[in-house]
PDB file with SEQRES, HELIX, SHEET and CRYST1 records, atoms N, CA, C and O in Angstrom:
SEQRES   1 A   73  UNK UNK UNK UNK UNK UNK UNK UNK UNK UNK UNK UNK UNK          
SEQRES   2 A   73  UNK UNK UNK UNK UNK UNK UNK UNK UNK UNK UNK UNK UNK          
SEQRES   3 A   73  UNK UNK UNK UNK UNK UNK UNK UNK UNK UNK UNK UNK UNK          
SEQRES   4 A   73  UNK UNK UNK UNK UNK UNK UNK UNK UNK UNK UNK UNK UNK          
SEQRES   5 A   73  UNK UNK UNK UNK UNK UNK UNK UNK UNK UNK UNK UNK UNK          
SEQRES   6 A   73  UNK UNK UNK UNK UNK UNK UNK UNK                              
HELIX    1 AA1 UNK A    4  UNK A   12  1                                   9    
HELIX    2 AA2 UNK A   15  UNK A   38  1                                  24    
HELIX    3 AA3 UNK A   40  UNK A   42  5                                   3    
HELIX    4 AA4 UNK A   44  UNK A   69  1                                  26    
CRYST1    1.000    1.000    1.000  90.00  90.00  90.00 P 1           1          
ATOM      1  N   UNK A   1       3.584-147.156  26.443  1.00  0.00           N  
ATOM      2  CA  UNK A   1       2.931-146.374  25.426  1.00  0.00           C  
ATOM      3  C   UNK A   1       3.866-145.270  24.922  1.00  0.00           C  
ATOM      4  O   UNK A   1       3.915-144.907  23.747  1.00  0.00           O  
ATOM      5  N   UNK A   2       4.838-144.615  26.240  1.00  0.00           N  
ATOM      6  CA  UNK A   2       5.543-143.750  25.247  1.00  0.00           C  
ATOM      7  C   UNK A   2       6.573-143.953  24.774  1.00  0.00           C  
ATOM      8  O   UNK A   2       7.034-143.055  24.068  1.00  0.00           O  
ATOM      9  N   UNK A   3       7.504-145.432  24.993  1.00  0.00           N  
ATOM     10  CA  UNK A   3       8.205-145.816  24.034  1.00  0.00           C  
ATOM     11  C   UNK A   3       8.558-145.703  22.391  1.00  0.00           C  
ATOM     12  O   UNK A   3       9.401-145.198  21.649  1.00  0.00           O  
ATOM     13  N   UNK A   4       7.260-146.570  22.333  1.00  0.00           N  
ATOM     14  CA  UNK A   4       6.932-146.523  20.927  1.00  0.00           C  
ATOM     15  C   UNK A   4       6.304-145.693  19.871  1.00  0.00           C  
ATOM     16  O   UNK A   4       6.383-145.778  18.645  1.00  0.00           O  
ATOM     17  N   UNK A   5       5.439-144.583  20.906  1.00  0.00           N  
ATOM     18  CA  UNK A   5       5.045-143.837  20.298  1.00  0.00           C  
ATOM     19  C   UNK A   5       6.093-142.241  20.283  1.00  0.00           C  
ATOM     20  O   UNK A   5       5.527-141.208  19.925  1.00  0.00           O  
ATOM     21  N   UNK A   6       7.028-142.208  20.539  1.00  0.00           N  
ATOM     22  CA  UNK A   6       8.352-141.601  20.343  1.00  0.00           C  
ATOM     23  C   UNK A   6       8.497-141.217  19.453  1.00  0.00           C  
ATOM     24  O   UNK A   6       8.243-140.140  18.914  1.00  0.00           O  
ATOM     25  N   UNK A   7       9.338-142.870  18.947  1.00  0.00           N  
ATOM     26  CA  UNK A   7       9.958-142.585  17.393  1.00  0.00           C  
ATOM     27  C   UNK A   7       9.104-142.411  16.530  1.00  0.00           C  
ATOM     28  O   UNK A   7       9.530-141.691  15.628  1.00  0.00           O  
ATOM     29  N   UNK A   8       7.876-142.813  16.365  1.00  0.00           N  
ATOM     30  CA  UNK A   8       6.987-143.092  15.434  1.00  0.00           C  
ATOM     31  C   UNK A   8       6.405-141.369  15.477  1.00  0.00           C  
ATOM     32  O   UNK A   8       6.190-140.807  14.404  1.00  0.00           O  
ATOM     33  N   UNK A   9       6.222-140.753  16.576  1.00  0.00           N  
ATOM     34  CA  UNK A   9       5.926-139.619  16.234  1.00  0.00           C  
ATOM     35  C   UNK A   9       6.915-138.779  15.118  1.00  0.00           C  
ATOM     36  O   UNK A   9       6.775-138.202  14.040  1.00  0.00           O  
ATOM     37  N   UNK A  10       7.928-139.068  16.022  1.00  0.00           N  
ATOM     38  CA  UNK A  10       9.383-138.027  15.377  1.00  0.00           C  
ATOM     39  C   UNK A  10       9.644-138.657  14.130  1.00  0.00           C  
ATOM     40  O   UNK A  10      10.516-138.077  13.483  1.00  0.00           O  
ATOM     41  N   UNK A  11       9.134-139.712  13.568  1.00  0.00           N  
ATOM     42  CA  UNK A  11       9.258-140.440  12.058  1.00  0.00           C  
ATOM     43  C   UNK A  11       8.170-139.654  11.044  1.00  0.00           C  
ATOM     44  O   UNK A  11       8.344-139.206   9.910  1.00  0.00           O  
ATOM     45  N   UNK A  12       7.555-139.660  11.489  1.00  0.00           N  
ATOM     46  CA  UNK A  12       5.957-139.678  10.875  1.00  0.00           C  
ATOM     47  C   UNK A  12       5.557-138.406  11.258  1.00  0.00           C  
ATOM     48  O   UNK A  12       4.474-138.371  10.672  1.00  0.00           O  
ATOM     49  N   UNK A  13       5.665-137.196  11.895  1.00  0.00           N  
ATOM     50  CA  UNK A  13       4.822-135.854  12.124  1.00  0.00           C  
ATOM     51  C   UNK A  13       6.083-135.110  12.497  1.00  0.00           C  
ATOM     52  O   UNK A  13       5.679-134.059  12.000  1.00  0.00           O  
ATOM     53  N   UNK A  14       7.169-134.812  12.918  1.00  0.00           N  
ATOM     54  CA  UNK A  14       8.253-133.814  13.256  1.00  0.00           C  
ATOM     55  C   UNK A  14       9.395-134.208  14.671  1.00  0.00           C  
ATOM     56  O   UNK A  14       9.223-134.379  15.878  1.00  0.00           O  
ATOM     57  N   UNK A  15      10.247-134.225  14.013  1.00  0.00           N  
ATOM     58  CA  UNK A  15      11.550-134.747  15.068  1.00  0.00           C  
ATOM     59  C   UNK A  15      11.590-133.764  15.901  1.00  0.00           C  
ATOM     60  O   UNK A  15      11.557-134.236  17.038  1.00  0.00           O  
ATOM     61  N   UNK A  16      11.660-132.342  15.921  1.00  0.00           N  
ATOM     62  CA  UNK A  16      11.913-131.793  16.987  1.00  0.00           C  
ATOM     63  C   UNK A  16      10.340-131.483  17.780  1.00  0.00           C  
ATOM     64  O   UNK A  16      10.322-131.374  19.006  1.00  0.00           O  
ATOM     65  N   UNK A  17       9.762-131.427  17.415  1.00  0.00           N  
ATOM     66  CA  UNK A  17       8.411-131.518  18.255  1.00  0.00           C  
ATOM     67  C   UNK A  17       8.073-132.377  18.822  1.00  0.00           C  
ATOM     68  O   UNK A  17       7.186-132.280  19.670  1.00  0.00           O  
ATOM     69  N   UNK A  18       8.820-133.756  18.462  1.00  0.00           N  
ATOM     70  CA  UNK A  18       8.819-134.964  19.340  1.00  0.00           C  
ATOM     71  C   UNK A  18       9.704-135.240  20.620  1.00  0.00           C  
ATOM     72  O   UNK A  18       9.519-135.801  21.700  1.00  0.00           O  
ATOM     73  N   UNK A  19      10.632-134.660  20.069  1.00  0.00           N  
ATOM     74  CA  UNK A  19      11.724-134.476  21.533  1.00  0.00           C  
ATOM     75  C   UNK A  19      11.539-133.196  22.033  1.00  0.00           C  
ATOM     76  O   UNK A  19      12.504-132.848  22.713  1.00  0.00           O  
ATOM     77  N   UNK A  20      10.816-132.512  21.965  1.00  0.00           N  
ATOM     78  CA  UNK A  20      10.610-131.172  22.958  1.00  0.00           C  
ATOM     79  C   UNK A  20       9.297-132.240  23.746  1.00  0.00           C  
ATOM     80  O   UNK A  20       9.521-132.449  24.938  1.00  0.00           O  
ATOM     81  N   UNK A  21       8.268-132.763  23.299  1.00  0.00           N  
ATOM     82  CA  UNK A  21       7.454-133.905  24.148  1.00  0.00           C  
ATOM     83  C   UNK A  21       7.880-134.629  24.841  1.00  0.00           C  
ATOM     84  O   UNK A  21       7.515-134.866  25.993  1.00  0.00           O  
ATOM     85  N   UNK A  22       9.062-135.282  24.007  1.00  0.00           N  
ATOM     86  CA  UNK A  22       9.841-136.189  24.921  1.00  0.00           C  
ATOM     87  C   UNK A  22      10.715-135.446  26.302  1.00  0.00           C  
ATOM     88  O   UNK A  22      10.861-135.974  27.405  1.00  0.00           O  
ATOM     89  N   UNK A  23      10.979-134.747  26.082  1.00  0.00           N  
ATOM     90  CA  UNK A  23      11.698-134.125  27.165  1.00  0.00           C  
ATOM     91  C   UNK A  23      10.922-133.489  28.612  1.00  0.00           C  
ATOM     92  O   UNK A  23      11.413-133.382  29.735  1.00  0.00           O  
ATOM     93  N   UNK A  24       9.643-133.147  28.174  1.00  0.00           N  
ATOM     94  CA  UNK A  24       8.607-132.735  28.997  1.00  0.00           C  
ATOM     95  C   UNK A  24       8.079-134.095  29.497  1.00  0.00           C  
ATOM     96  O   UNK A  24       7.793-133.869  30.673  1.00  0.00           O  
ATOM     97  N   UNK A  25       7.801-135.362  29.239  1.00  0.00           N  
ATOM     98  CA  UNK A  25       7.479-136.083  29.094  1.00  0.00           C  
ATOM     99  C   UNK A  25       8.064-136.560  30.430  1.00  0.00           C  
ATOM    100  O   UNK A  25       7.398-136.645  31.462  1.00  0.00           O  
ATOM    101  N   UNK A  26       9.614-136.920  30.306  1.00  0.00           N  
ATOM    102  CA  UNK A  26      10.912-137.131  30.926  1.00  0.00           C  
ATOM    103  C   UNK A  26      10.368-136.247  32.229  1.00  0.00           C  
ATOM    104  O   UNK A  26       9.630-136.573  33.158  1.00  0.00           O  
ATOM    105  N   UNK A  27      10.970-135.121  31.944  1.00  0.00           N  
ATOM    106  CA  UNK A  27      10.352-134.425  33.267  1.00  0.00           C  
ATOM    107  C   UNK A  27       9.277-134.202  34.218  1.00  0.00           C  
ATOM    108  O   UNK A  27       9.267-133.567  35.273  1.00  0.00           O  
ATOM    109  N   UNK A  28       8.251-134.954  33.531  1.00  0.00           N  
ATOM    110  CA  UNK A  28       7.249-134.764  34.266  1.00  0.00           C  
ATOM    111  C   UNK A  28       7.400-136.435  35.202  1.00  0.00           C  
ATOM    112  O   UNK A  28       7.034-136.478  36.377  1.00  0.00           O  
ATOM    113  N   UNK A  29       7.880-137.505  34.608  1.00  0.00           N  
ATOM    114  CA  UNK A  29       7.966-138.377  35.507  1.00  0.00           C  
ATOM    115  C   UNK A  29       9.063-138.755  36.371  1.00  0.00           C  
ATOM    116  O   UNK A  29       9.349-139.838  36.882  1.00  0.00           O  
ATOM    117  N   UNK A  30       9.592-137.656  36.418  1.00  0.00           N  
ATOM    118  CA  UNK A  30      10.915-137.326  37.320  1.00  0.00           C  
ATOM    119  C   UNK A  30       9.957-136.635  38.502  1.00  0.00           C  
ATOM    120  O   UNK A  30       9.743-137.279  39.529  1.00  0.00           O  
ATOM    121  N   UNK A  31       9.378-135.277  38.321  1.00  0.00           N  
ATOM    122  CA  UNK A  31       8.575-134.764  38.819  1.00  0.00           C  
ATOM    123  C   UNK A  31       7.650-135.609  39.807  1.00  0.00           C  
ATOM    124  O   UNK A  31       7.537-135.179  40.955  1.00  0.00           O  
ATOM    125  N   UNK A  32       7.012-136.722  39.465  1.00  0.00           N  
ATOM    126  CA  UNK A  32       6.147-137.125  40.026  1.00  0.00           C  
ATOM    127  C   UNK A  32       6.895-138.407  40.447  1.00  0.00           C  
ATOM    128  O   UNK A  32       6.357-138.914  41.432  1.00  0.00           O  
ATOM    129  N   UNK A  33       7.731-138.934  40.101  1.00  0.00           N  
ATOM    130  CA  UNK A  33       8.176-140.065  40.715  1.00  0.00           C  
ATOM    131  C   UNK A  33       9.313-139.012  42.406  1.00  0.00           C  
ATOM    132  O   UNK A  33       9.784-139.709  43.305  1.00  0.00           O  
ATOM    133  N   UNK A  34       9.456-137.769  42.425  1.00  0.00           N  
ATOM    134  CA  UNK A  34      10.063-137.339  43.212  1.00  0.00           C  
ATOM    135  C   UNK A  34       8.867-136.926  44.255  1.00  0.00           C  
ATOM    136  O   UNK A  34       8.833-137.022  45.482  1.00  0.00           O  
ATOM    137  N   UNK A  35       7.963-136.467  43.386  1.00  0.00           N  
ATOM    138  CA  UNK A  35       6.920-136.331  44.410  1.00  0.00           C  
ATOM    139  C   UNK A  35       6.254-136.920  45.656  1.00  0.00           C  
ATOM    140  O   UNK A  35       5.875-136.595  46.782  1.00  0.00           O  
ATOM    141  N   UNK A  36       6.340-138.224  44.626  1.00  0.00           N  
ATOM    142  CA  UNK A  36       5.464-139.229  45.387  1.00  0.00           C  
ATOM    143  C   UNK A  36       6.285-139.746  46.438  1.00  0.00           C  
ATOM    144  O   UNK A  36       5.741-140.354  47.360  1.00  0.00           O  
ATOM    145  N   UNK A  37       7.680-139.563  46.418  1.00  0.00           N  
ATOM    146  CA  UNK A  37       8.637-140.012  47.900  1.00  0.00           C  
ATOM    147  C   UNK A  37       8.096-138.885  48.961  1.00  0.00           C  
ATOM    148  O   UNK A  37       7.621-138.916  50.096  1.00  0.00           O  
ATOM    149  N   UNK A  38       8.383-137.976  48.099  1.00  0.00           N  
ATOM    150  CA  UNK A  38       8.449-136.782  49.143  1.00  0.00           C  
ATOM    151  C   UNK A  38       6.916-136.266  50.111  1.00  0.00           C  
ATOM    152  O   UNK A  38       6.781-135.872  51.269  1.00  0.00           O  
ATOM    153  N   UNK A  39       5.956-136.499  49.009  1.00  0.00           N  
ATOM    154  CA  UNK A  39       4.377-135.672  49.695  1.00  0.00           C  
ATOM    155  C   UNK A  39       3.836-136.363  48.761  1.00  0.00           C  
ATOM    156  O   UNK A  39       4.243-135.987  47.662  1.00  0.00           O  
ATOM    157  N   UNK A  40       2.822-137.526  48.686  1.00  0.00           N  
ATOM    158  CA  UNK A  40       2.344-137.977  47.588  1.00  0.00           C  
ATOM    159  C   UNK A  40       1.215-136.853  47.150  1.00  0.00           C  
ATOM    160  O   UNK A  40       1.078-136.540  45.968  1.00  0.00           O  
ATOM    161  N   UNK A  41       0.491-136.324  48.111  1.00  0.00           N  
ATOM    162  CA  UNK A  41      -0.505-135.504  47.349  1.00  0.00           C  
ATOM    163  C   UNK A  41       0.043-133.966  46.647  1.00  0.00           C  
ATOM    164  O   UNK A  41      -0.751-133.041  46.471  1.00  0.00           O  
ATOM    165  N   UNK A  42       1.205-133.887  46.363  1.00  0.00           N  
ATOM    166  CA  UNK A  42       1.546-133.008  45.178  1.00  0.00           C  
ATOM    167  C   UNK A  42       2.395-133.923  44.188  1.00  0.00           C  
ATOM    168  O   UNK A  42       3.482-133.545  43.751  1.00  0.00           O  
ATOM    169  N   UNK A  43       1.975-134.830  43.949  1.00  0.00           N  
ATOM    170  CA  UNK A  43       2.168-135.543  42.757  1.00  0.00           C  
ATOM    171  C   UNK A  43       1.394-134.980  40.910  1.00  0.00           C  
ATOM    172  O   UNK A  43       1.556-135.000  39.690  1.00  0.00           O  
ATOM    173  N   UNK A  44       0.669-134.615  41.863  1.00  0.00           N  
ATOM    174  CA  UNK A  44      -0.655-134.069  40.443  1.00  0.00           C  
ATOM    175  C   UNK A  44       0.131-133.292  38.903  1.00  0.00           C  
ATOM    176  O   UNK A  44      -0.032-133.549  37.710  1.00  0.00           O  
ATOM    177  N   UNK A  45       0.990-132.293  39.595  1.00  0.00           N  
ATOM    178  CA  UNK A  45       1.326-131.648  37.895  1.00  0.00           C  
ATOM    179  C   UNK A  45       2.116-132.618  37.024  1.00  0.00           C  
ATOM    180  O   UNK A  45       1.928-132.644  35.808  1.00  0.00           O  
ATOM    181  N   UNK A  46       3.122-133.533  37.713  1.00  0.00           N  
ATOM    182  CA  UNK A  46       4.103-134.660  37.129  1.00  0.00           C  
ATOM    183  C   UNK A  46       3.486-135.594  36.265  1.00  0.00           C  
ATOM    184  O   UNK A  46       3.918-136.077  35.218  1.00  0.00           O  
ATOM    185  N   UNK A  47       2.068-135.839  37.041  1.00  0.00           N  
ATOM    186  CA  UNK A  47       0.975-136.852  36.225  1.00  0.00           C  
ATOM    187  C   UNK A  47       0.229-135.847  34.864  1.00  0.00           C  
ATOM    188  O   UNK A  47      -0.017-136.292  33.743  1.00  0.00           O  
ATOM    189  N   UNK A  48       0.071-134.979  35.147  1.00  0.00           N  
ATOM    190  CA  UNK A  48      -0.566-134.158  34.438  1.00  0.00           C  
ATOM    191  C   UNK A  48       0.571-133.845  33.044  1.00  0.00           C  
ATOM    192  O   UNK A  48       0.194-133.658  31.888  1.00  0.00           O  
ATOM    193  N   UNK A  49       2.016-133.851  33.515  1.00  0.00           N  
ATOM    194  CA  UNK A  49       2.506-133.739  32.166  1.00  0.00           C  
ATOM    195  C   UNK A  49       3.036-134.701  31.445  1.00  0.00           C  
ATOM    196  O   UNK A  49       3.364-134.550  30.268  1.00  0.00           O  
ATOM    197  N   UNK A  50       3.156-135.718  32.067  1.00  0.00           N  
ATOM    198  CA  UNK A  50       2.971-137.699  31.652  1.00  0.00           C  
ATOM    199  C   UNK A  50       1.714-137.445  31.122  1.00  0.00           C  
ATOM    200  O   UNK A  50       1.783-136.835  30.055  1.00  0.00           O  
ATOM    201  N   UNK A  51       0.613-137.696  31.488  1.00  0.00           N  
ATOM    202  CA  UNK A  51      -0.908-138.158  30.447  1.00  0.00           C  
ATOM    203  C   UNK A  51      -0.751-136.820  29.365  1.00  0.00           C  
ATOM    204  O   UNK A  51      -1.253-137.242  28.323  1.00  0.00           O  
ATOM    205  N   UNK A  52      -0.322-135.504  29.144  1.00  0.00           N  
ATOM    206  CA  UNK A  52      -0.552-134.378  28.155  1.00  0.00           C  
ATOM    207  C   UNK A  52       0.681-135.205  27.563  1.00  0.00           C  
ATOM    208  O   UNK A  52       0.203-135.777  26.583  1.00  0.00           O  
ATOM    209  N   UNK A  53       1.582-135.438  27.633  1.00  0.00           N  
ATOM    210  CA  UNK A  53       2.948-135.761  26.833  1.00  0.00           C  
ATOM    211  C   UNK A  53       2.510-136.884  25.828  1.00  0.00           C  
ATOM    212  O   UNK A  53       2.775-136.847  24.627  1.00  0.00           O  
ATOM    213  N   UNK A  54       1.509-138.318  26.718  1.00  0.00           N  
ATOM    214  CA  UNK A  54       1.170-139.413  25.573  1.00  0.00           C  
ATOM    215  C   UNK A  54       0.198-138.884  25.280  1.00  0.00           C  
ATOM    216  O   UNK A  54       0.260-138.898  24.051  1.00  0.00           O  
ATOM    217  N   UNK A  55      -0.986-138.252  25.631  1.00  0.00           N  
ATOM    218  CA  UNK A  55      -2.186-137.928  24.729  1.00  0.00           C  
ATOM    219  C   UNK A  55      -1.532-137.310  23.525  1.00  0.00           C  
ATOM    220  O   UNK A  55      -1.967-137.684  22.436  1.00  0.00           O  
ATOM    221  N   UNK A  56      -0.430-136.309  23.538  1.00  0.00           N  
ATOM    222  CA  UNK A  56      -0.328-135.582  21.973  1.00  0.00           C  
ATOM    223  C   UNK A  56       0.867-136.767  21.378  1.00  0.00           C  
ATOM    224  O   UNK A  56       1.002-136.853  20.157  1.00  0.00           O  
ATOM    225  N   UNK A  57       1.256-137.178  21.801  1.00  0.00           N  
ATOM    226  CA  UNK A  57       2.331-138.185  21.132  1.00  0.00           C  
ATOM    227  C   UNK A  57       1.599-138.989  20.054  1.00  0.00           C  
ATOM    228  O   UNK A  57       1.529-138.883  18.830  1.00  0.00           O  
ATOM    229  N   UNK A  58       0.992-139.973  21.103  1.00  0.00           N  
ATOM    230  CA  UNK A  58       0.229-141.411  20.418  1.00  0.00           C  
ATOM    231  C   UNK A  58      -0.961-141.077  19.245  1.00  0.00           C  
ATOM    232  O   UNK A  58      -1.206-141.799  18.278  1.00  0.00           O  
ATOM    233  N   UNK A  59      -1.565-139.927  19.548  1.00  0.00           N  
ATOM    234  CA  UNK A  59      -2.745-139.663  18.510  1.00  0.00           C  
ATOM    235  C   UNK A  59      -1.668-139.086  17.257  1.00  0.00           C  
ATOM    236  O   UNK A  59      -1.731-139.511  16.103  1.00  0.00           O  
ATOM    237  N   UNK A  60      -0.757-138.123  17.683  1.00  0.00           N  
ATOM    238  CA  UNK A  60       0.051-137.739  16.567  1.00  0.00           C  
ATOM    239  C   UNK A  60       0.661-138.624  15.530  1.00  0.00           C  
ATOM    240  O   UNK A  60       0.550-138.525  14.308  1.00  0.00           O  
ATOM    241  N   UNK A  61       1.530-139.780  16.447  1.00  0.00           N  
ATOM    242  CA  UNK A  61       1.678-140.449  15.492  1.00  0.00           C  
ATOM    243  C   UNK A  61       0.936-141.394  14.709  1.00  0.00           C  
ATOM    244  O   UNK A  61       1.358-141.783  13.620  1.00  0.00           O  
ATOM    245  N   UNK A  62      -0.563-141.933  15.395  1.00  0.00           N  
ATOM    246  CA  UNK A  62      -1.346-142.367  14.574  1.00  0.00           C  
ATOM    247  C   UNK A  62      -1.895-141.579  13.261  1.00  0.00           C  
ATOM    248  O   UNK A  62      -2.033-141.886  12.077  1.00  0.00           O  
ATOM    249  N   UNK A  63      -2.060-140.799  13.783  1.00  0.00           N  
ATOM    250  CA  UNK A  63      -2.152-139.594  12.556  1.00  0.00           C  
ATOM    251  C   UNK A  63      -0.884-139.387  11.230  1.00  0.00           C  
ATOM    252  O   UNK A  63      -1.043-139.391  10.010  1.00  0.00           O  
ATOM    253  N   UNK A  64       0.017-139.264  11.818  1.00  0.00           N  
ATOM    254  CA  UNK A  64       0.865-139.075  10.876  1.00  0.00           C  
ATOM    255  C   UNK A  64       1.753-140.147  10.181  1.00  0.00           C  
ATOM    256  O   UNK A  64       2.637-139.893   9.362  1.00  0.00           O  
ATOM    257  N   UNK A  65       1.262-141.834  10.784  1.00  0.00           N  
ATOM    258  CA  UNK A  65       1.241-142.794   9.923  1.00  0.00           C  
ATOM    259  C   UNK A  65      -0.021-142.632   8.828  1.00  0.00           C  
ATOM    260  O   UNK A  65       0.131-142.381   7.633  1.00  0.00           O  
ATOM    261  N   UNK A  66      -1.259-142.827   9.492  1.00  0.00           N  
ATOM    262  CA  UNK A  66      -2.079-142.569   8.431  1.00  0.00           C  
ATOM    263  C   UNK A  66      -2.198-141.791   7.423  1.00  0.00           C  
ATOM    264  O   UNK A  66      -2.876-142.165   6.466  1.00  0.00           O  
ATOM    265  N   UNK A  67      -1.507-140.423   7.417  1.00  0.00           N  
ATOM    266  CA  UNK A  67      -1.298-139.836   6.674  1.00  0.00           C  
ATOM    267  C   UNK A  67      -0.219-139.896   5.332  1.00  0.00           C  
ATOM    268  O   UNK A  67      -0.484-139.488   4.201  1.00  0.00           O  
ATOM    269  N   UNK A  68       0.766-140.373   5.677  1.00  0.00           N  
ATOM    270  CA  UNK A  68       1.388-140.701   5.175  1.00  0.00           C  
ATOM    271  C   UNK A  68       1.503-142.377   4.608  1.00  0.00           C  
ATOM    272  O   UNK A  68       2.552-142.753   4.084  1.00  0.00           O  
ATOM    273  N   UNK A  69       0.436-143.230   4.756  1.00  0.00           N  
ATOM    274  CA  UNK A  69      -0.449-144.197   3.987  1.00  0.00           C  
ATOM    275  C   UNK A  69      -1.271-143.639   3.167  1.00  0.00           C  
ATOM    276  O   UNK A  69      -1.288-144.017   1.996  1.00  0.00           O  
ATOM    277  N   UNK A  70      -2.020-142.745   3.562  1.00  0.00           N  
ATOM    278  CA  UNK A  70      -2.815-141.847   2.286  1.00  0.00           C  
ATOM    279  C   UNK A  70      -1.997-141.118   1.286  1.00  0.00           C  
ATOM    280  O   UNK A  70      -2.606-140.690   0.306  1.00  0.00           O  
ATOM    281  N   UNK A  71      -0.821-140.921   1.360  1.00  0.00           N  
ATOM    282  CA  UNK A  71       0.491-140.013   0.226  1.00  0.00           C  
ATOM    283  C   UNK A  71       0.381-141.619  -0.500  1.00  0.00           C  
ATOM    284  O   UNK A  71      -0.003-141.692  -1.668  1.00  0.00           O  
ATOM    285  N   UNK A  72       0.631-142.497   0.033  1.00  0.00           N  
ATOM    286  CA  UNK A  72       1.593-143.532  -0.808  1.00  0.00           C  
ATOM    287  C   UNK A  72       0.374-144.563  -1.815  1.00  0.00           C  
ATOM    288  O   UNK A  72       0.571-145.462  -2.634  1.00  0.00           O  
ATOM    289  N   UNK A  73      -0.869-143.940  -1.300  1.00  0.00           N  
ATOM    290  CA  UNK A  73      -1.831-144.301  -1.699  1.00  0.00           C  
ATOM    291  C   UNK A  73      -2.226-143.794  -3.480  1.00  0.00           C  
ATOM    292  O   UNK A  73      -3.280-144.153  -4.004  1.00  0.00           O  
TER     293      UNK A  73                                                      
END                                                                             
């Protein structure tokens, strides 16, 4: 999911607001993939900034395709 919804954000709604996501994004599953070796039950904030990173990604860029179908409209 956050593959694709990446570029399409940073195409369609703002490049640097997409890689400041992306980068948090990154870190949070560094975070939790380190976690989970180490103490799985402090895994929680790593997950927490993985699911906040695609929740604003994927709706964004659905949004800001659609929006920009409604310009060309």
């Amino acid at each position: 999911m956050f593959v694709p919804a990446l570029p399409l954000f940073g195409t369609f709604v703002n490049s640097r607001i997409g890689a400041a996501i992306g980068v948090v994004w990154i870190a949070g599953r560094a975070h939790y993939a380190w976690s989970y070796v180490r103490d799985p039950e402090k895994r929680g904030p790593g997950m927490i900034a993985t699911l906040l990173g695609s929740a604003v990604l994927l709706p964004g860029a659905i949004v800001g395709i659609v929006l920009v179908g409604v310009r060309w409209m």
